[in-house]
N, C-alpha and C positions, 0 to 999 in steps of 0.2 A: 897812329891811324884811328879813322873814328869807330866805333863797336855803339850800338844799341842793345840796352838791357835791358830783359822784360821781364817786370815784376807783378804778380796779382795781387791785388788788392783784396781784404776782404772785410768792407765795412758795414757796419750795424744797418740796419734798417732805416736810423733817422740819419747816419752819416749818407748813407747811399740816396737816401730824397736829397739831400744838399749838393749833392756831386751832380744826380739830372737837374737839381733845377739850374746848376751854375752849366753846364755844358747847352741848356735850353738860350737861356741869356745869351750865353758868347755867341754860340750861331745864329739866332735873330737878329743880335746887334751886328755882328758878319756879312748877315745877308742884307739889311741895308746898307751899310757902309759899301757893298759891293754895285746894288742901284744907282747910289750915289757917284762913285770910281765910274760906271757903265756910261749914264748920265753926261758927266763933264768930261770924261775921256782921262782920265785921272786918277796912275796905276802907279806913281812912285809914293813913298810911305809917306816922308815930311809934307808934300803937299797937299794929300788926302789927309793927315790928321787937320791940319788948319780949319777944315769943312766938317768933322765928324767926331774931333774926339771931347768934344765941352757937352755934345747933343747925346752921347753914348754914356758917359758918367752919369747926367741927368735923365736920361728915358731906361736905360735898364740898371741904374745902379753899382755898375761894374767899376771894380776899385782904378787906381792910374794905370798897375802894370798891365791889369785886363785886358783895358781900355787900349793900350799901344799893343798890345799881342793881336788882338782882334784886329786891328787895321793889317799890321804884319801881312796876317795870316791871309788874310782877301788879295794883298797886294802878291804875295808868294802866290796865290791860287791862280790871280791874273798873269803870273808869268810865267807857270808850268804851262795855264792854258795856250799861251804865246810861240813855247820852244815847243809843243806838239803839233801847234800849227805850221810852225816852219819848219819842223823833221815831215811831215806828210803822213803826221799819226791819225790824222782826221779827216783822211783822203782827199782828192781836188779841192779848191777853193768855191768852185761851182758844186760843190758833191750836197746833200741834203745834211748829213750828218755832218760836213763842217759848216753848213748855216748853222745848223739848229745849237752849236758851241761857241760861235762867235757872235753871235747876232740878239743875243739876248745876256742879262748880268749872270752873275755866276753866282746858285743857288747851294746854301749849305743845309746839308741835312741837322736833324734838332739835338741828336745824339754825334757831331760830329766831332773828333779829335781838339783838346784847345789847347795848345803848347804852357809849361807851366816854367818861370825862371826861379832863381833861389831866393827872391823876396818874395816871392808869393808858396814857395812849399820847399819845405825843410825836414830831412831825412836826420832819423835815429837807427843806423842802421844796425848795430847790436843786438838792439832793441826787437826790432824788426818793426818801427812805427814809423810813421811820417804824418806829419802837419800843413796843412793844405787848408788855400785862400776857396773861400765859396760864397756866393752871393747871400748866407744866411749867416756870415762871417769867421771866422779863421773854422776850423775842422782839429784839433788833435786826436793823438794818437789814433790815427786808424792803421790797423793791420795790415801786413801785405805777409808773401809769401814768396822765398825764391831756392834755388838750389845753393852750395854753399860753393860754388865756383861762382855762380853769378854774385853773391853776396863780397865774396873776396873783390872779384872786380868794381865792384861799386867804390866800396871802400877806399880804392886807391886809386881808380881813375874817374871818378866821375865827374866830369865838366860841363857846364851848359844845360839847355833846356832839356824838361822833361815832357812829356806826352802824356796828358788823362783821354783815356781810349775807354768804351764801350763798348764791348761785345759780344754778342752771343747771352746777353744775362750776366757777364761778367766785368769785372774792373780791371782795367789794366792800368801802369805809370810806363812807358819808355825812356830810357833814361841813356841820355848820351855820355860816350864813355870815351875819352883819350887813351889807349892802352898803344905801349909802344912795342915798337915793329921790331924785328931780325933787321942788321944790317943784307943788304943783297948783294947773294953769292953770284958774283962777278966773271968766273971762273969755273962753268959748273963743268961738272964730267958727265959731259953728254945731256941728252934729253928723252925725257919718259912721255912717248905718243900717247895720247888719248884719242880714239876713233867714239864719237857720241854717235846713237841711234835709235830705231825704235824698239827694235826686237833686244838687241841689247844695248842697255841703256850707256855705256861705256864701256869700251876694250883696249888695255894699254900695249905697247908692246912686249913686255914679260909674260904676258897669254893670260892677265886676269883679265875675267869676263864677269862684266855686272848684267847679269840677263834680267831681264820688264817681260819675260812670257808672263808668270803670274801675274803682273802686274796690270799689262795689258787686259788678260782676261779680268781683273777686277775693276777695272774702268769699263770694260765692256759691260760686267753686270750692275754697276751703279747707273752705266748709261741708259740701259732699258729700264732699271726700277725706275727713274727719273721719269721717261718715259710715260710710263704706267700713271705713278703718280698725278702726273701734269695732266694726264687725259682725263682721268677721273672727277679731279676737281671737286673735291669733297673737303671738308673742314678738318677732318681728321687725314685727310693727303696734304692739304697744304701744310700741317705741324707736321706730320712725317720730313716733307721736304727743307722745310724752313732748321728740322734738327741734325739733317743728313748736308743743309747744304755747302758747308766747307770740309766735310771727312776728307773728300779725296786730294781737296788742297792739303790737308795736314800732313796728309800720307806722302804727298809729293816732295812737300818742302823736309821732310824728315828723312827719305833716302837720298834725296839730294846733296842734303849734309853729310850726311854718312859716307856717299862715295867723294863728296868730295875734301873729307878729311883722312879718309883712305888714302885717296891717289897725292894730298899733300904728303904724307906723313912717309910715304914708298919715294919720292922725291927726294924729300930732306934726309932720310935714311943714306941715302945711297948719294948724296951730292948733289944729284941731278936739277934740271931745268924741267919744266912742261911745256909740252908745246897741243896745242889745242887750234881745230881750225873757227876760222872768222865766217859765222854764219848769219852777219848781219845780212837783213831782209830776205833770208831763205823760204819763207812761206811766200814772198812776193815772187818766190823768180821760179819755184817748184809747180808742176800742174799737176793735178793730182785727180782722180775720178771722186766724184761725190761721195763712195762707200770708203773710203780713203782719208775724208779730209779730216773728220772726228778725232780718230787715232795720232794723225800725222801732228796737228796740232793741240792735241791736249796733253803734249808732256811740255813741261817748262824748262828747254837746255839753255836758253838764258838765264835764267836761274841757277839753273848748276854751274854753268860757265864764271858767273859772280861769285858762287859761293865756295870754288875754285882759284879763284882772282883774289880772293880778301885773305881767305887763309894760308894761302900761298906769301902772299903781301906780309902779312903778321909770321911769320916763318923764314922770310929770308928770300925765298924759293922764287925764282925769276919765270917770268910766265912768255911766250913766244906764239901769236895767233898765226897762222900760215893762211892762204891761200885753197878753201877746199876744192878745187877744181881738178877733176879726173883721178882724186885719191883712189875711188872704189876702183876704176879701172886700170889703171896704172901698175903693173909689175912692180913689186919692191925690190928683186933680184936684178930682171934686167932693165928695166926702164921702159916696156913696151907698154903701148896704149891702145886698148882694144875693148870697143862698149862689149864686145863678146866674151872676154877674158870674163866678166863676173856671170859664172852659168848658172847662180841661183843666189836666194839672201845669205845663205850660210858659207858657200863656196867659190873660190876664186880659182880657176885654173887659167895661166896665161898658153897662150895661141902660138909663143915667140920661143920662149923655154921650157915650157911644157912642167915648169915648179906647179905645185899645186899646194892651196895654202888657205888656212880660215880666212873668209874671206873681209873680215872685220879688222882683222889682224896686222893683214898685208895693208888695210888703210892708216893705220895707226904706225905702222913703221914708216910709209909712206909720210905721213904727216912728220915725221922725227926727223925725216935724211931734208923734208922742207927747213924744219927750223935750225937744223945744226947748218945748211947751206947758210942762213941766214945769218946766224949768230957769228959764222966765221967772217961774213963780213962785216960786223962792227955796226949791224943797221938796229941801233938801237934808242929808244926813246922812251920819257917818263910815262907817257899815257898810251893808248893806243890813238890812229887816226879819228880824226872825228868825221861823222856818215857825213856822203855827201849833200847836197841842199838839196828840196825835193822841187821838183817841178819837169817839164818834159825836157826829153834829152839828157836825164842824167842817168842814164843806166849805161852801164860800163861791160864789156865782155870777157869775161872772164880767164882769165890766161893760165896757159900749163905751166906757166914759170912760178918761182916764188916772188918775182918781182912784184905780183899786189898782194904780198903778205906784208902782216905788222908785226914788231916786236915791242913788246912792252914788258917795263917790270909792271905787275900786277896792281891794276887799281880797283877803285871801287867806288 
């Protein structure tokens, strides 16, 4: 499976003007090569280079591999831009915001990512150096910096392109990595429910509880300092904001890993499978009041759900998406269904047997009796479904059954 490693860079002062002025270069030469591709209608690579790539060697100097990576990389951009417009990422086709993506080339910023191959940059990894193609010509030894797991994996899996990233005032390489997987457990003993939420962030059925109360409150006070900030509009708020403004991404994507190396590691311990529900396009189909929407969508459970899905993948550990439809109110004891059964966010009492049960809990065992239903009957496949097309008409009702759940071993 593929694994990305992220290594920092940290080079001198005249190494680091060679790094901007080559990532200035690629993305100028990018962004006409993309006027151009916009122009003639012209998004596949071989017949965009015929048109761009003799004019890109000679107007920005960029060596052969550059020169093919830059086209690459526009044609790649043109067709992320493509499958987001046929998933319905960029709303109607009449909407203003998918004109305003379609309807003009596709502009790259000056610091933006330029993918790097092994004839153009060559790792010492021992060492901890690496030698790198720049438009003021080759770059050695410049420094990087990594943990010594990430160092081991380099070592032995690393294949293919690398990533020179910008950010923050900082150097990064990405560096793609082949590392191979567990064979998958075929045969597991049962399955460990995950119930995802807001208040807590995941609840399996063993009764561990990943609770977001502080967490919430700390998005709540970065959200007002933000706030503040933006209102102000002073020179010294805009650095404020511009220094604050990934913390709470860091924050997110680092407990996310956390629980979801947890809830792998409780999995593979014990045999089990995970079974986790399919919350594709849940903010599209939820209504929510305005004081509501901030919180509802600033935690990233597709993120977690991926980061869930890979480590799972790399483990062995078979992943089962279900059907989240009437979990919260559904009895895990008897099977009754009653919007009344959930008398508050923490509590479940059913109306039919009168059990009474966390109410996070009963969803998460709920979600387990869906995938064990499923997995005994054999409904299994390499990926999961792919979303359906977007346009009118295609929204589907959601069924009490597990019949619109998916199983998949775990991708990513």
């Amino acid at each position: 499976m593929k694994m990305v490693v992220q290594v920092k860079l940290l080079p001198t002062p005249v190494q680091a003007s060679a790094l901007e002025a080559t990532l200035h270069s690629c993305n100028e030469a990018a962004s006409w090569v993309s006027e151009v591709a916009f122009a003639k209608d012209m998004k596949r690579n071989f017949a965009l280079r015929e048109h761009t790539y003799t004019e890109i060697k000679q107007r920005w100097g960029l060596g052969a591999q550059a020169a093919q990576h830059v086209i690459k990389k526009t044609c790649d951009a043109y067709r992320t831009l493509a499958a987001n417009a046929k998933a319905g990422n960029l709303g109607k086709p009449w909407s203003k915001r998918y004109r305003r993506a379609t309807q003009k080339p596709i502009a790259f910023r000056p610091e933006g990512a330029q993918p790097y191959d092994d004839r153009m940059l060559s790792w010492q990894i021992t060492e901890r150096r690496v030698s790198i193609w720049t438009v003021h010509g080759r770059v050695k030894d410049v420094a990087f910096t990594a943990a010594p797991e990430q160092l081991a994996t380099l070592a032995l899996y690393r294949r293919g392109e690398s990533d020179l990233v910008y950010r923050d005032g900082m150097w990064f390489l990405l560096a793609t990595c082949e590392v191979p997987q567990a064979a998958l457990n075929t045969d597991p003993a049962g399955f460990l429910g995950v119930d995802l939420g807001i208040v807590n962030i995941a609840t399996t059925t063993d009764g561990q509880t990943m609770a977001g109360r502080e967490l919430n409150r700390i998005r709540v006070r970065e959200r007002t300092l933000r706030t503040k900030l933006q209102k102000k509009n002073t020179p010294s708020a805009k650095r404020r904001l511009k220094k604050r403004r990934r913390k709470e991404t860091r924050r997110a994507r680092d407990i996310n890993h956390k629980i979801a190396k947890h809830v792998v590691a409780e999995a593979e311990r014990t045999g089990r499978g995970i079974a986790l529900e399919d919350l594709t396009g849940v903010r599209e189909r939820v209504r929510l009041r305005k004081p509501q929407r901030a919180t509802h969508s600033s935690w990233s459970f597709a993120q977690l759900g991926s980061f869930i899905a890979y480590k799972a993948r790399r483990a062995g550990v078979p992943v089962v998406y279900v059907d989240p439809a009437y979990t919260s109110r559904t009895c895990a004891e008897c099977g009754h269904i009653d919007k009344a059964n959930r008398v508050s966010q923490a509590w479940f009492a059913c109306r039919s047997c009168g059990v009474v049960a966390h109410a996070d809990r009963n969803g998460s065992r709920n979600i387990r009796a869906r995938a064990e239903e499923l997995w005994r009957r054999g409904a299994q496949s390499t990926a999961p479904d792919p979303p359906p097309k977007p346009g009118r008409g295609t929204g589907r009702k959601r069924s009490t059954t597990t019949s619109g759940a998916r199983c998949a071993s775990p991708s990513l």
